[in-house]
C-alpha positions in Angstrom: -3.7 -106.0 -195.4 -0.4 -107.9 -193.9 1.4 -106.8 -191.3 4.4 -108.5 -190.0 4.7 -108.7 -186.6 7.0 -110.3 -183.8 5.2 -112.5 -181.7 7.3 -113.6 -179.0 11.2 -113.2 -178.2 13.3 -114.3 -175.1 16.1 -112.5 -174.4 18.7 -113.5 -171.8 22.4 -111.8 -170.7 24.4 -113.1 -167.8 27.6 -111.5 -165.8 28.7 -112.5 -162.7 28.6 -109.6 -160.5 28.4 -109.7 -156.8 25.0 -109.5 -154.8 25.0 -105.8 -153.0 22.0 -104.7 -150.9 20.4 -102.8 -153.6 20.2 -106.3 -155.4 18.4 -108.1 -152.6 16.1 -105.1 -152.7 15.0 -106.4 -156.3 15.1 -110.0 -156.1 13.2 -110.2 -152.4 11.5 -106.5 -152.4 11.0 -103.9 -150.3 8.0 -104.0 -147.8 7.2 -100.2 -147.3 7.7 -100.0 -151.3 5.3 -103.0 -152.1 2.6 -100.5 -149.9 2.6 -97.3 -151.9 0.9 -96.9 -155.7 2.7 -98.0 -158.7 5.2 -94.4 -159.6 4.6 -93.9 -163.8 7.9 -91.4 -164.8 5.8 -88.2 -166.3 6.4 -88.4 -170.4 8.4 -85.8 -171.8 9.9 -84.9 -174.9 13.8 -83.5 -175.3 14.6 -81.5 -177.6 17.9 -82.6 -178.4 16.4 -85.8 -179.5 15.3 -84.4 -182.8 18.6 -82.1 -183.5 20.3 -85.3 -185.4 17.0 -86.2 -187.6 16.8 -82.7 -188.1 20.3 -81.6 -189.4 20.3 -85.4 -191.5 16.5 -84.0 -193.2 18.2 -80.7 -193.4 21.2 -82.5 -195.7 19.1 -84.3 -197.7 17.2 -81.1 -198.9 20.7 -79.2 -199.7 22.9 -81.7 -200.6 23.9 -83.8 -203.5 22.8 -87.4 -203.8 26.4 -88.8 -204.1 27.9 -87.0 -201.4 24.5 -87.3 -198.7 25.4 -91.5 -199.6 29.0 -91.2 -198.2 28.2 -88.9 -195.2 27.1 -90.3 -191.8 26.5 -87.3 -189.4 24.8 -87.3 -186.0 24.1 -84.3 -183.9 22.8 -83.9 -180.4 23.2 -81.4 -177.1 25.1 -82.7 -173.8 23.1 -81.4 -170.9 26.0 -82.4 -168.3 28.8 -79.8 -169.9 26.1 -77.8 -171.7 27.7 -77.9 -175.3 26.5 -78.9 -178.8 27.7 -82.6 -180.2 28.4 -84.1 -183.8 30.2 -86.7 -185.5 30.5 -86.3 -189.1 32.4 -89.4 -191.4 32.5 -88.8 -194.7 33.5 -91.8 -197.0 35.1 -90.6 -200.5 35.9 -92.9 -203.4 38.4 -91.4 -205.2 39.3 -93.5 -207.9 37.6 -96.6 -209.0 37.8 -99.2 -211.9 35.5 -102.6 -212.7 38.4 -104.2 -210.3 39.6 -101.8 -207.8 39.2 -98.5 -205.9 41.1 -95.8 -204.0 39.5 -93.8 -201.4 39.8 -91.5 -198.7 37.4 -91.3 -195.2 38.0 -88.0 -193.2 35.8 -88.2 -190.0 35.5 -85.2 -187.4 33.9 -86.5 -183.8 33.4 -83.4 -180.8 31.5 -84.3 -177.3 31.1 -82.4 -174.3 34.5 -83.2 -173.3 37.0 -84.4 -176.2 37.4 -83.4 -179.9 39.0 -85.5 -182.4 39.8 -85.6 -186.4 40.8 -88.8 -188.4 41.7 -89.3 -191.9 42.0 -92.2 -193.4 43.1 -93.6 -197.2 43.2 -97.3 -198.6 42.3 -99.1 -201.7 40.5 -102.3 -202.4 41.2 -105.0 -205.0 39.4 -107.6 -206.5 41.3 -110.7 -207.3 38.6 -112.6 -208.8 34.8 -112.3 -208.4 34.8 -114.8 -205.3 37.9 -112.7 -203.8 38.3 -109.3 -202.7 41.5 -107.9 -200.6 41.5 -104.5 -199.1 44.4 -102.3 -197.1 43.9 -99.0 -195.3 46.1 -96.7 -192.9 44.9 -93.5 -190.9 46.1 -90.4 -188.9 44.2 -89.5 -185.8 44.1 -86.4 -183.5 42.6 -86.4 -180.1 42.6 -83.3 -177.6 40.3 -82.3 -174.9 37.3 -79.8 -176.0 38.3 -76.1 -176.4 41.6 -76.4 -175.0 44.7 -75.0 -177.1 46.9 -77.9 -175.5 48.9 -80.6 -178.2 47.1 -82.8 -180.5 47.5 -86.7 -178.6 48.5 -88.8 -182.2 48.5 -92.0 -183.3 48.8 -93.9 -187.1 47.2 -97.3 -188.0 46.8 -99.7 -190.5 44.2 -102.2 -191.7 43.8 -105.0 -193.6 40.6 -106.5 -195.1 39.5 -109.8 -197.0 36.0 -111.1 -198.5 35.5 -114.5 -200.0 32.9 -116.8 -201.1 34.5 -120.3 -201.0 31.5 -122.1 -202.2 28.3 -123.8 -201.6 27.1 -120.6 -200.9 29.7 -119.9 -198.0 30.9 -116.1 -197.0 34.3 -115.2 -195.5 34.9 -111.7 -193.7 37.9 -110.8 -192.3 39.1 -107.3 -190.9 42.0 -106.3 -188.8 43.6 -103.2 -187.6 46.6 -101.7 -185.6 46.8 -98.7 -183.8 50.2 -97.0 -183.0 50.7 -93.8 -180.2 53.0 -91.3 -182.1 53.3 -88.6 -179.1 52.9 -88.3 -175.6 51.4 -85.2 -173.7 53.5 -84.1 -170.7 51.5 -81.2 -168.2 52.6 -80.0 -164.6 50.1 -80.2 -161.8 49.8 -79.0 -158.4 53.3 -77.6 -157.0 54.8 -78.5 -160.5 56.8 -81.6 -158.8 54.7 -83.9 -160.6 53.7 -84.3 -164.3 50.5 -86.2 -166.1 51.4 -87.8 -168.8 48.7 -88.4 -171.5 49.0 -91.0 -174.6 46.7 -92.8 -176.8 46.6 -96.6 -175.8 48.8 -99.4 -178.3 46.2 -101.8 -179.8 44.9 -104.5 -182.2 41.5 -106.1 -183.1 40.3 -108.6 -185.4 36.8 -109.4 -186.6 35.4 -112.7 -188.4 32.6 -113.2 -190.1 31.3 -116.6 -191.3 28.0 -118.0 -193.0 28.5 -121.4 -193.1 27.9 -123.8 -196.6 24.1 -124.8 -197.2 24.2 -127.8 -195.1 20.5 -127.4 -194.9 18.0 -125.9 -197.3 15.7 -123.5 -194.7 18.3 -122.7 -192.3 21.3 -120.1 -192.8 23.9 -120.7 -189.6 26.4 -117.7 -189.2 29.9 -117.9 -186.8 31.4 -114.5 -185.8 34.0 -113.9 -183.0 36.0 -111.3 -182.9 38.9 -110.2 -180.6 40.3 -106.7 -178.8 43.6 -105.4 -176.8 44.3 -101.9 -176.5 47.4 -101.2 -173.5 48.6 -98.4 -172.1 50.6 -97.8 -168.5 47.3 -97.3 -167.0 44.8 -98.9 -169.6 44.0 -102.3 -170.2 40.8 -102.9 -172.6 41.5 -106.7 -173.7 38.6 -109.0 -174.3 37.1 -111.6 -176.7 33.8 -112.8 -178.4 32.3 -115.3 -180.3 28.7 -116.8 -181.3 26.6 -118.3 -183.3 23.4 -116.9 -184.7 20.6 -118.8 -187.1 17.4 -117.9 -189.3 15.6 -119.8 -191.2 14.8 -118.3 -195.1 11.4 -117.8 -194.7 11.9 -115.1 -191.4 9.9 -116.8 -189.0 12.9 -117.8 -186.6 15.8 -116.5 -185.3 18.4 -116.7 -182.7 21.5 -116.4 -181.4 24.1 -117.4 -178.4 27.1 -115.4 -177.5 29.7 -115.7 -174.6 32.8 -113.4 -174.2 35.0 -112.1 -171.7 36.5 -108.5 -171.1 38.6 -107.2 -168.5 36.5 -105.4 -167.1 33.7 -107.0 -166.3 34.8 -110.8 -166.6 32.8 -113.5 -168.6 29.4 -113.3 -169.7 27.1 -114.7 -172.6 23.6 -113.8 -174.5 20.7 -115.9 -175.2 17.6 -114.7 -177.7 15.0 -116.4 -179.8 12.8 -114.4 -181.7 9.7 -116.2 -183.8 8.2 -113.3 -186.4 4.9 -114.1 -188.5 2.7 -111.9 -191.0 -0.4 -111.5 -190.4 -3.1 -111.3 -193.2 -6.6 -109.1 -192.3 -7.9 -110.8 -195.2 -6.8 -114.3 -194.2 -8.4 -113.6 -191.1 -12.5 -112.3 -192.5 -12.2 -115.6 -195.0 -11.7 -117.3 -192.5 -8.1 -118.9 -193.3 -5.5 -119.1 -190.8 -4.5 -115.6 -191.1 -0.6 -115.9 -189.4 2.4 -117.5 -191.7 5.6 -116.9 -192.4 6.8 -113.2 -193.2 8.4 -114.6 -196.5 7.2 -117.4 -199.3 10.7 -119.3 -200.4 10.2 -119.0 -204.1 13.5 -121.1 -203.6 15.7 -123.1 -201.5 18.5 -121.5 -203.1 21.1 -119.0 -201.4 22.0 -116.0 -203.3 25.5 -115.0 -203.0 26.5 -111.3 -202.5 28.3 -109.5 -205.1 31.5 -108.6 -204.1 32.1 -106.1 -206.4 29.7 -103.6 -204.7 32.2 -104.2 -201.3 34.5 -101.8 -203.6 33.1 -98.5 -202.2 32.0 -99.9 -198.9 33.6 -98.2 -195.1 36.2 -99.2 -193.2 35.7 -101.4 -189.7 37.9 -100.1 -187.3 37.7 -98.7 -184.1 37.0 -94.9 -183.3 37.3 -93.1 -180.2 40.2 -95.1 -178.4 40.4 -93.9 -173.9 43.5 -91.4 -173.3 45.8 -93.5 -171.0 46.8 -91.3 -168.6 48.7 -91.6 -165.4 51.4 -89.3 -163.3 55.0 -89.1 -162.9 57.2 -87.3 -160.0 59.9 -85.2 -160.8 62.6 -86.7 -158.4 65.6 -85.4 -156.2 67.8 -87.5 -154.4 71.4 -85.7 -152.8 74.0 -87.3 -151.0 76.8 -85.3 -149.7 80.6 -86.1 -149.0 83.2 -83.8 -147.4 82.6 -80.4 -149.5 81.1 -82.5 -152.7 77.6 -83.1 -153.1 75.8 -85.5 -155.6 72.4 -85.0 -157.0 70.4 -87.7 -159.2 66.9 -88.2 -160.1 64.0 -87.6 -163.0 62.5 -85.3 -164.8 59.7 -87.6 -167.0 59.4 -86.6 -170.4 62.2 -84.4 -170.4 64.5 -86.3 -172.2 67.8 -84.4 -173.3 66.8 -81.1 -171.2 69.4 -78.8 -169.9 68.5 -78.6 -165.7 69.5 -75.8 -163.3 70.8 -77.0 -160.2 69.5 -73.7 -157.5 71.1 -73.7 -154.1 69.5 -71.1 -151.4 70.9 -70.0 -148.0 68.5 -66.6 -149.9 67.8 -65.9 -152.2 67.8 -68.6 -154.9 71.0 -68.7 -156.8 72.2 -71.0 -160.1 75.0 -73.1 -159.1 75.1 -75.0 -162.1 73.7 -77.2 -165.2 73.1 -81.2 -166.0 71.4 -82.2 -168.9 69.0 -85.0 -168.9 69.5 -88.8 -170.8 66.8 -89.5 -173.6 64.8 -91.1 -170.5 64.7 -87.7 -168.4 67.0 -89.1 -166.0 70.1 -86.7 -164.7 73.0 -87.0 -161.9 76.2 -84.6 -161.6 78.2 -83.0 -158.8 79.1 -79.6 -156.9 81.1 -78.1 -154.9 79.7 -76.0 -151.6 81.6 -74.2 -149.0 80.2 -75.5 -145.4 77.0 -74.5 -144.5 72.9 -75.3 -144.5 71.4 -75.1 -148.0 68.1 -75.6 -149.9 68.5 -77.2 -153.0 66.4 -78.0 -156.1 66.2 -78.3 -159.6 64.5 -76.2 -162.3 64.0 -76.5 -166.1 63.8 -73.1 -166.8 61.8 -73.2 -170.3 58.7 -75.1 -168.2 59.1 -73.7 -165.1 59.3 -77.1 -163.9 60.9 -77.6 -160.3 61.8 -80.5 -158.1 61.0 -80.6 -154.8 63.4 -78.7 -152.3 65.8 -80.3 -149.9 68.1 -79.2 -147.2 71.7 -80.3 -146.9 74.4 -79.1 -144.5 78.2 -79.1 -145.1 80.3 -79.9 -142.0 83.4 -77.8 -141.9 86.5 -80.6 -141.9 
């Protein structure tokens, strides 16, 4: 019998947070806590935690072995808003020769709170057997759960290379773009203000590096990769990089990361991991029954085959934040003799046709100003003396500034 087990790991993650009360709590303890019995959280089993394994068993059973090997598809139940989840990506190779491939990779992803569909398409070309280029673009569709409000839109593209530059060496490089195509304007409250809802502008690259056979038991690996996505009110920027090792025969590993995101500032990782087999066997003959999980036959590498990268998905980033943040609709007058001057915004409303309303009562259309391609306005009218209310409406929204009176002294 030989069982291969990991016998010790260290594991170790730093960010510099500050120290609140609940922290001293942990690091010096609590007196009446230290008093009372060990609490052990009763064990119970969720149901949802089975509804993905079950629908992926279910798929096996009914599907066809090439398309259940392009479809990743979780399920699971969100207890918060009560509602069902699933994400379903689908990768489709539409065309492929010995050197190159075309393929398509619709994905539908729905939580308790947001829905959203993306299709993708992109080919992949091998130059040579040691160099493989790739480009992709995609369409994505984002909208809060159930509702019947706009699609939120954006396009992207992507680029991709794999090389092996020798010695045993491998090169991965990915990057993508992501472009908002709409924004989402809605009225809230007294319909004076407006939210205004777009998917964030962005970029990330990943890199991927196992370095040349400098030494025959030990594989050394770089990878760093590197985020922005902006909006008006988002800003998810941040960067990574580390270096990992094994040696060939599987016994150690490790690995030490540092980054930084904007979030939650710098940080780093630390782990070292030592995993050995253990023969039953061994152990009755009495022979040292722990050794290495793997026997190097060789102190070779073995390089992948890029070919098989042909029909392999697409890294890029899924399920960007809505940026969202809220405009005023605005109303400024100024009045001179029997002439009075209005100017302001409408957000979002660029090119509109405004009704300028003037009340003593009721409401009455004095009249129109059409907005610039920003949603900005300004125009004049001409009132006999007297107190008014005045305000603006776009009639097709139902959109209205908020009211101000004026009086026109008699000259």
């Amino acid at each position: 019998m030989l069982l291969v087990i990991p016998i010790s790991g260290a594991q170790a993650e730093w960010f510099p947070l500050p120290l609140v009360n609940s922290d001293r709590t942990k690091l010096y303890g609590d007196p009446l806590q230290a008093a009372l019995p060990p609490w052990t959280a009763p064990k119970t089993y969720q149901a949802e935690h089975y509804i993905g394994s079950t629908l992926r068993h279910g798929l096996d059973l009914v599907l066809p072995q090439p398309i259940r090997k392009n479809l990743d598809v979780d399920a699971g139940y969100d207890k918060w808003y009560g509602l069902p989840t699933l994400t379903a990506d689908f990768f489709l190779p539409v065309r492929a020769w010995n050197d190159k491939s075309i393929f398509v990779s619709p994905r539908w992803y729905m939580t308790g709170t947001r829905e959203e569909l993306s299709l993708g398409a992109g080919m992949r070309h091998l130059i040579n057997p040691d160099v493989l280029v790739g480009f992709h673009a995609f369409h994505d569709w984002v909208r809060p759960r159930g509702s019947a409000v706009e699609f939120l839109k954006e396009v992207g593209v992507g680029i991709e290379l794999a090389a092996l530059p020798g010695n045993f060496s491998d090169l991965t490089i990915s990057a993508n773009a992501y472009f908002p195509v709409n924004e989402r304007w809605t009225s809230v409250g007294t319909r004076a203000a407006l939210i205004r809802e777009a998917l964030p502008r962005g970029m990330d690259v990943k890199l991927g590096f196992l370095l040349p056979a400098l030494i025959d038991a030990l594989d050394i690996r770089f990878n760093a990769q590197t985020h922005s996505y902006r909006g008006e009110q988002t800003n998810l920027t941040g960067y990574r990089w580390g270096l990992s090792f094994n040696t060939r025969d599987g016994m150690l590993s490790g690995l030490f990361e540092r980054g930084r995101e904007e979030i939650r500032g710098d940080h780093f990782r630390v782990e070292a991991n030592v995993t050995l087999a253990f023969d039953l066997s061994d152990l009755l003959d009495g022979k040292m029954p722990f050794s290495p999980p793997y026997h190097r036959a060789s102190d070779r590498r073995f390089s992948r085959k890029l070919h098989e990268d042909l029909c392999g998905r697409v890294v890029r980033k899924h399920d960007l934040p809505t940026d969202k943040d809220e405009k005023k609709i605005t109303l400024a007058t100024a009045t001179h003799a029997e002439t009075v001057r209005v100017s302001g915004g409408f957000p979002g409303l660029g090119n509109a046709v405004l009704t300028v309303q003037t009340a003593s009562s009721p409401w009455r259309d004095r009249t129109e100003l059409v907005t610039n391609p920003e949603g900005a306005y300004s125009g004049r009218l001409q009132l006999s003396p007297g107190t008014y209310r005045i305000r603006l409406v776009h009639k097709r929204t139902g959109l209205v500034t908020e009211e101000q009176t004026i009086t026109i002294n008699e000259q």
